[in-house]
PyMOL Python script that loads the backbone (N, CA, C, O; Angstrom):
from pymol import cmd

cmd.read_pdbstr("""\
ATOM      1  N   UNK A   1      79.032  50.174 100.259  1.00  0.00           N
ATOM      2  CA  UNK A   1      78.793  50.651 101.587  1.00  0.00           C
ATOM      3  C   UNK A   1      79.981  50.262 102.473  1.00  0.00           C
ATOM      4  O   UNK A   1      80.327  49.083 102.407  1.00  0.00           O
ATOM      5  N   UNK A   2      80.709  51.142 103.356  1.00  0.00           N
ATOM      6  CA  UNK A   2      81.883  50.827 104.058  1.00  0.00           C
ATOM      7  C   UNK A   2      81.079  50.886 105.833  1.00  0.00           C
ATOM      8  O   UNK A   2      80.215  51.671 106.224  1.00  0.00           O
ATOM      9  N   UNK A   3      81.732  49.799 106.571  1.00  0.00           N
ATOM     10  CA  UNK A   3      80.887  49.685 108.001  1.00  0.00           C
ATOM     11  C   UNK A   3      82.759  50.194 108.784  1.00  0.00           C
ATOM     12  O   UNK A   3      83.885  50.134 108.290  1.00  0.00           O
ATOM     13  N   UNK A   4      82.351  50.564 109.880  1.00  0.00           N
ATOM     14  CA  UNK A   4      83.475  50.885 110.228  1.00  0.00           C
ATOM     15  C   UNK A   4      82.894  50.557 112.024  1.00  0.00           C
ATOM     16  O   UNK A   4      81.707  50.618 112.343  1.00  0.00           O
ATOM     17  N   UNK A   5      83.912  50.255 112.896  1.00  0.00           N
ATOM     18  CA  UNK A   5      83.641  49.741 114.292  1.00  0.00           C
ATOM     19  C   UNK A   5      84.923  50.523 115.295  1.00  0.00           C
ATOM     20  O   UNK A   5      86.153  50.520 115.326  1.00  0.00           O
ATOM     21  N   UNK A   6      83.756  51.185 116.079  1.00  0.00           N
ATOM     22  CA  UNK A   6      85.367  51.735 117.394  1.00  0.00           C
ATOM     23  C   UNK A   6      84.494  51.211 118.621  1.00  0.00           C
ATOM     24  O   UNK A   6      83.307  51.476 118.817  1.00  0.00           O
ATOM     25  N   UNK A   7      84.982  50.742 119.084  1.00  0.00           N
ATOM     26  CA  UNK A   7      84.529  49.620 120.678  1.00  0.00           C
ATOM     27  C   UNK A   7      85.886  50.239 121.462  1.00  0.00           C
ATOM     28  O   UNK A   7      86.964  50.749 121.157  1.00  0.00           O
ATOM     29  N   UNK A   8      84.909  49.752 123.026  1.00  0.00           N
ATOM     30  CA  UNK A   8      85.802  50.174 124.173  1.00  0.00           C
ATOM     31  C   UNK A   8      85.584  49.155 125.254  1.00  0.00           C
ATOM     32  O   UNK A   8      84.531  49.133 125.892  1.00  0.00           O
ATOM     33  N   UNK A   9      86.317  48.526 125.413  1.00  0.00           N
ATOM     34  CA  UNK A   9      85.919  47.159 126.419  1.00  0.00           C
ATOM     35  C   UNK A   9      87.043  47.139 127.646  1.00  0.00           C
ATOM     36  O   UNK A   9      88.135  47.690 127.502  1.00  0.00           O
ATOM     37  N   UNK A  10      86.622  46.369 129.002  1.00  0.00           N
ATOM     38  CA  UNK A  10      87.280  46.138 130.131  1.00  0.00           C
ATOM     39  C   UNK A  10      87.143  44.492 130.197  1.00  0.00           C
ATOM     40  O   UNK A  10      86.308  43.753 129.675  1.00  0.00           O
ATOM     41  N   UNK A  11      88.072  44.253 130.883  1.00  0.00           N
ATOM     42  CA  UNK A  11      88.211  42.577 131.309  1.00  0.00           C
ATOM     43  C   UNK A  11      88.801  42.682 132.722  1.00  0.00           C
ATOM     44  O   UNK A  11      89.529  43.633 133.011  1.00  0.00           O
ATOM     45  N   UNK A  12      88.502  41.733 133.597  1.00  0.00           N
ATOM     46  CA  UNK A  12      88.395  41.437 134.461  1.00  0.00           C
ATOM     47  C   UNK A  12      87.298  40.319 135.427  1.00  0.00           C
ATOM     48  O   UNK A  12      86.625  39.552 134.738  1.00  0.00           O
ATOM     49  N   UNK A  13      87.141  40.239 136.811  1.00  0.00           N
ATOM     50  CA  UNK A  13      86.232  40.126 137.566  1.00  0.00           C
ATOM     51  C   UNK A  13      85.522  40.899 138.223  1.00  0.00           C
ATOM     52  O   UNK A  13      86.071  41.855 138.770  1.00  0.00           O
ATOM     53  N   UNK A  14      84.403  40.743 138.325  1.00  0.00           N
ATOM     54  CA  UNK A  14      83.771  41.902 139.125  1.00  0.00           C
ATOM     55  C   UNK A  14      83.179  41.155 140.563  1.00  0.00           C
ATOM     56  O   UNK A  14      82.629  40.060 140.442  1.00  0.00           O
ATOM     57  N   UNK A  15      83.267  41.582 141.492  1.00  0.00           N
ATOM     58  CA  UNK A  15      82.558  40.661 142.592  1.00  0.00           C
ATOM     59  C   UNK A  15      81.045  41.256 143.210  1.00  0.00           C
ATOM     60  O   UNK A  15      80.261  40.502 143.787  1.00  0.00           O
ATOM     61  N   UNK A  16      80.781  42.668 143.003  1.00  0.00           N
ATOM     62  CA  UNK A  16      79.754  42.565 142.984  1.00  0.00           C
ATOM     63  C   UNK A  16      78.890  43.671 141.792  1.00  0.00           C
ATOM     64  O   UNK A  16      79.276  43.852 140.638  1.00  0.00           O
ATOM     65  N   UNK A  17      77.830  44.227 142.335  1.00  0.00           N
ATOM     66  CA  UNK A  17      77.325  45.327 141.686  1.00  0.00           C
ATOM     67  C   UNK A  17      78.025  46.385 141.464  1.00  0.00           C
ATOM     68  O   UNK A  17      78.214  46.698 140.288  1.00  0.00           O
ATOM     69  N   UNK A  18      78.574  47.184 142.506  1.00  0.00           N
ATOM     70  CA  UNK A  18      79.150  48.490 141.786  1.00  0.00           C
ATOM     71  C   UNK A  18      80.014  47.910 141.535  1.00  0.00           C
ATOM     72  O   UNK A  18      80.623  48.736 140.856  1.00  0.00           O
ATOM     73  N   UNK A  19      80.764  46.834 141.550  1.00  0.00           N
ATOM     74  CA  UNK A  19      82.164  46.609 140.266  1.00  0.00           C
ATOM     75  C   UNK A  19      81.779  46.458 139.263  1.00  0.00           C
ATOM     76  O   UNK A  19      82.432  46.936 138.335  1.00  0.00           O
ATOM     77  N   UNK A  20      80.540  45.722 138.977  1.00  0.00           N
ATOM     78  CA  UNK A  20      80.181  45.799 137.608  1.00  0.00           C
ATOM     79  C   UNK A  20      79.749  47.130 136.860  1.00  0.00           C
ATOM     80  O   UNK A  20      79.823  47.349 135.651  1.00  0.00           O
ATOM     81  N   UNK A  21      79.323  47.891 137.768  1.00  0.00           N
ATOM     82  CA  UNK A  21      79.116  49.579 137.353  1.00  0.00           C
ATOM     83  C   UNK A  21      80.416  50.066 137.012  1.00  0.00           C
ATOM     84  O   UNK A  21      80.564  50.564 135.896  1.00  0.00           O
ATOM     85  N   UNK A  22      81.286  50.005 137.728  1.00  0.00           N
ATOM     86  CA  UNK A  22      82.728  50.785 137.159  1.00  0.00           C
ATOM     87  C   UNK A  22      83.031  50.019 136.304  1.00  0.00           C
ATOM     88  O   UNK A  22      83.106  50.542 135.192  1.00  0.00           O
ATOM     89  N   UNK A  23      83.353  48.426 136.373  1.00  0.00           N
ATOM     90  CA  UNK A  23      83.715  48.194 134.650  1.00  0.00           C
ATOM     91  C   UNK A  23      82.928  48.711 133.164  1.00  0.00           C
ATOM     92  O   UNK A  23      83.469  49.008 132.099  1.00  0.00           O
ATOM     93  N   UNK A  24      81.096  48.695 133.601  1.00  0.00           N
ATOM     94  CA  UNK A  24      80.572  49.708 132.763  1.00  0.00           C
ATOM     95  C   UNK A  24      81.073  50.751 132.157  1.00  0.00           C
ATOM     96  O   UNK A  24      81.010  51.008 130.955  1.00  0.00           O
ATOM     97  N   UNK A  25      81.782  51.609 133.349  1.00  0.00           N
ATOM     98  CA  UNK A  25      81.890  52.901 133.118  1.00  0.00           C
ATOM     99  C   UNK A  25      83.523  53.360 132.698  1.00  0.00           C
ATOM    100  O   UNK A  25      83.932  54.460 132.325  1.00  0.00           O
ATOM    101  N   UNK A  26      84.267  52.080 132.910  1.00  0.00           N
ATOM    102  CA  UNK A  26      85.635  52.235 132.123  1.00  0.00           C
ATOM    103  C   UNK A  26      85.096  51.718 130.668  1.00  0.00           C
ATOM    104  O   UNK A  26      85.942  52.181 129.903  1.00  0.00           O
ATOM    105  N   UNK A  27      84.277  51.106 129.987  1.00  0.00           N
ATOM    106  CA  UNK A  27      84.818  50.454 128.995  1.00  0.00           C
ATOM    107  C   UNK A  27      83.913  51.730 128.192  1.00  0.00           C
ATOM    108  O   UNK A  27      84.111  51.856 126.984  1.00  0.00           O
ATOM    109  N   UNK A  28      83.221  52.385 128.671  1.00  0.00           N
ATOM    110  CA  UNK A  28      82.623  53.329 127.987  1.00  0.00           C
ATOM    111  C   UNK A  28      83.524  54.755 127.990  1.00  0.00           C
ATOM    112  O   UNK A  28      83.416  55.673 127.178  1.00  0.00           O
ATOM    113  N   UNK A  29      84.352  54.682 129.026  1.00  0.00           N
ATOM    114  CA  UNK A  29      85.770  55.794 128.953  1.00  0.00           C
ATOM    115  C   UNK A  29      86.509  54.828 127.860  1.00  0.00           C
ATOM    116  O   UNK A  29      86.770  55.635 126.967  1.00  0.00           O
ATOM    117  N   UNK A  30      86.829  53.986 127.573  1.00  0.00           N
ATOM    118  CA  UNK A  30      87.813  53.275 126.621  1.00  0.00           C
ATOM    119  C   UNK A  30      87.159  54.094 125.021  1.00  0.00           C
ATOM    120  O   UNK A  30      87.677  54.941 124.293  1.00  0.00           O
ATOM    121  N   UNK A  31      85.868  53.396 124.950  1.00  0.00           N
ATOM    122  CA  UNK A  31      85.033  53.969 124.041  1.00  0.00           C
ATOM    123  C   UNK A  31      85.443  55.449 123.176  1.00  0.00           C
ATOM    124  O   UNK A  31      85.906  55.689 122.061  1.00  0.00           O
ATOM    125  N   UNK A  32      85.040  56.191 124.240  1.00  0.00           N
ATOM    126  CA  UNK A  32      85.529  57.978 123.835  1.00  0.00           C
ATOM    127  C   UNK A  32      86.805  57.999 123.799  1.00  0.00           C
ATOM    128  O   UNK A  32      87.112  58.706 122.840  1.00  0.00           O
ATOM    129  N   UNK A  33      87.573  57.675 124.231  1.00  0.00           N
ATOM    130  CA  UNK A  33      88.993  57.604 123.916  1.00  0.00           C
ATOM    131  C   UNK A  33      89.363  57.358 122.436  1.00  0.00           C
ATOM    132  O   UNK A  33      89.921  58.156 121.683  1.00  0.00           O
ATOM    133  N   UNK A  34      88.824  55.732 122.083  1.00  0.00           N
ATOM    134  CA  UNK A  34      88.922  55.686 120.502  1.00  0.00           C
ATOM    135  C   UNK A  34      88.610  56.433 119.332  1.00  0.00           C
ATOM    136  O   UNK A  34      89.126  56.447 118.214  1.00  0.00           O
ATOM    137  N   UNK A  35      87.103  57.406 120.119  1.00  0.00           N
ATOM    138  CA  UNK A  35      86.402  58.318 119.578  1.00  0.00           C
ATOM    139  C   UNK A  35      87.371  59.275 119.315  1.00  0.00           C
ATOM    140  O   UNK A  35      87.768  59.319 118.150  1.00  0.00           O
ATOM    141  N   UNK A  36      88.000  60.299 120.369  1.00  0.00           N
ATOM    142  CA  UNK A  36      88.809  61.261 120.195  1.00  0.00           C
ATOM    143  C   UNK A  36      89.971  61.029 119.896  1.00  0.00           C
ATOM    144  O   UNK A  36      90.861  61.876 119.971  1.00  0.00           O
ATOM    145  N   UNK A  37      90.183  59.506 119.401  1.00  0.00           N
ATOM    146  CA  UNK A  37      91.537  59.529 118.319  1.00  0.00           C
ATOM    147  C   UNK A  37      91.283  59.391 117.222  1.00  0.00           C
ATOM    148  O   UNK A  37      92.262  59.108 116.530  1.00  0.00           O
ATOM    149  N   UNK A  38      89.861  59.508 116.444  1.00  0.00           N
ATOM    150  CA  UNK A  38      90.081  59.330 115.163  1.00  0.00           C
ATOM    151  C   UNK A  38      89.029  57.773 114.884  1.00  0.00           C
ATOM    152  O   UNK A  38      88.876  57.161 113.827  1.00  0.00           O
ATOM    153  N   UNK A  39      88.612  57.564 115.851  1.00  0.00           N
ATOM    154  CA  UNK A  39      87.407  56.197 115.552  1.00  0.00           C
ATOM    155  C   UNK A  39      88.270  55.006 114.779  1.00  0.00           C
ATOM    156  O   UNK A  39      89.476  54.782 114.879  1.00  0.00           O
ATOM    157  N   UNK A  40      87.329  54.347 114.018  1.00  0.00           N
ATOM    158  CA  UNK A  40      88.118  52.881 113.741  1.00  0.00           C
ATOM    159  C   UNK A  40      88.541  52.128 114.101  1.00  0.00           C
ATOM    160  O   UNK A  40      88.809  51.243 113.289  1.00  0.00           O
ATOM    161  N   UNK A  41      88.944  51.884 115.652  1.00  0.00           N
ATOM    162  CA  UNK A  41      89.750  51.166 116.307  1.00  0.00           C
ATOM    163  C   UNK A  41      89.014  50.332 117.659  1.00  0.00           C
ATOM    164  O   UNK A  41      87.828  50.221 117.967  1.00  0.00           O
ATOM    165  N   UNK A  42      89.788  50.009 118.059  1.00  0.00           N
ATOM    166  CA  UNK A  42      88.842  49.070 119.496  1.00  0.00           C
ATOM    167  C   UNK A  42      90.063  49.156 120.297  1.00  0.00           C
ATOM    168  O   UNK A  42      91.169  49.091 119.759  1.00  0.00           O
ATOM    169  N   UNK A  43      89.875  49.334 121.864  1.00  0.00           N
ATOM    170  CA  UNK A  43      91.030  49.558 122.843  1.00  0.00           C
ATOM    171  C   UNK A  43      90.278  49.395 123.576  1.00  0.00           C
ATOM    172  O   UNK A  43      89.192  49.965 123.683  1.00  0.00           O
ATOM    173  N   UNK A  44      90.961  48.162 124.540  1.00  0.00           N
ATOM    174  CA  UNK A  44      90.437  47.329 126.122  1.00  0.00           C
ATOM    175  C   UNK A  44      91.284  48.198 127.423  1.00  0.00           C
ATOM    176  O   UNK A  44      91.577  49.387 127.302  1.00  0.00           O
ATOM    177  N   UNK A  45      91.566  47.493 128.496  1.00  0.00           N
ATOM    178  CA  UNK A  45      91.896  47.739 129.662  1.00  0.00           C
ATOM    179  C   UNK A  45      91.855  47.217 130.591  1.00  0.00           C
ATOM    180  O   UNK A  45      90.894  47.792 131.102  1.00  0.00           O
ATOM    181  N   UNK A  46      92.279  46.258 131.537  1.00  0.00           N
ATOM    182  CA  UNK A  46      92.145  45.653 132.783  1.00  0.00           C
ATOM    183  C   UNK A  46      91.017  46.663 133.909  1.00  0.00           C
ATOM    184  O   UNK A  46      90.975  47.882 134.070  1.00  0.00           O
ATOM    185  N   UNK A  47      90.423  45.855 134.367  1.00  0.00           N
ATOM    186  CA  UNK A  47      89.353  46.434 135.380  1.00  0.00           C
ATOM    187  C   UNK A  47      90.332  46.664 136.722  1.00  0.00           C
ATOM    188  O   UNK A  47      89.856  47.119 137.762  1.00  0.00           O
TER     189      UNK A  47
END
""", "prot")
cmd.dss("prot")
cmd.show_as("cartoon", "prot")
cmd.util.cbc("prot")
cmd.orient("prot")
């Protein structure tokens, strides 16, 4: 059985609620990104 992992993550601080919503919502744009290159991979981004 082969497992294979494509993750999309942000780093930063968030100070409140909707910052924590947009870092949500970049690391889940990071996500599809890895997706539409071909999966397998993991790619971050500063918030």
């Amino acid at each position: 059985m082969n497992i294979t992992v494509s993750a999309g993550y942000t780093y930063g601080i968030a100070n409140n609620s909707d910052e924590i919503k947009s870092m949500i919502c970049l690391a889940d744009h990071n996500l599809y990104q890895v997706k539409k290159n071909g999966r397998k991979d993991i790619y971050g981004s500063p918030f």
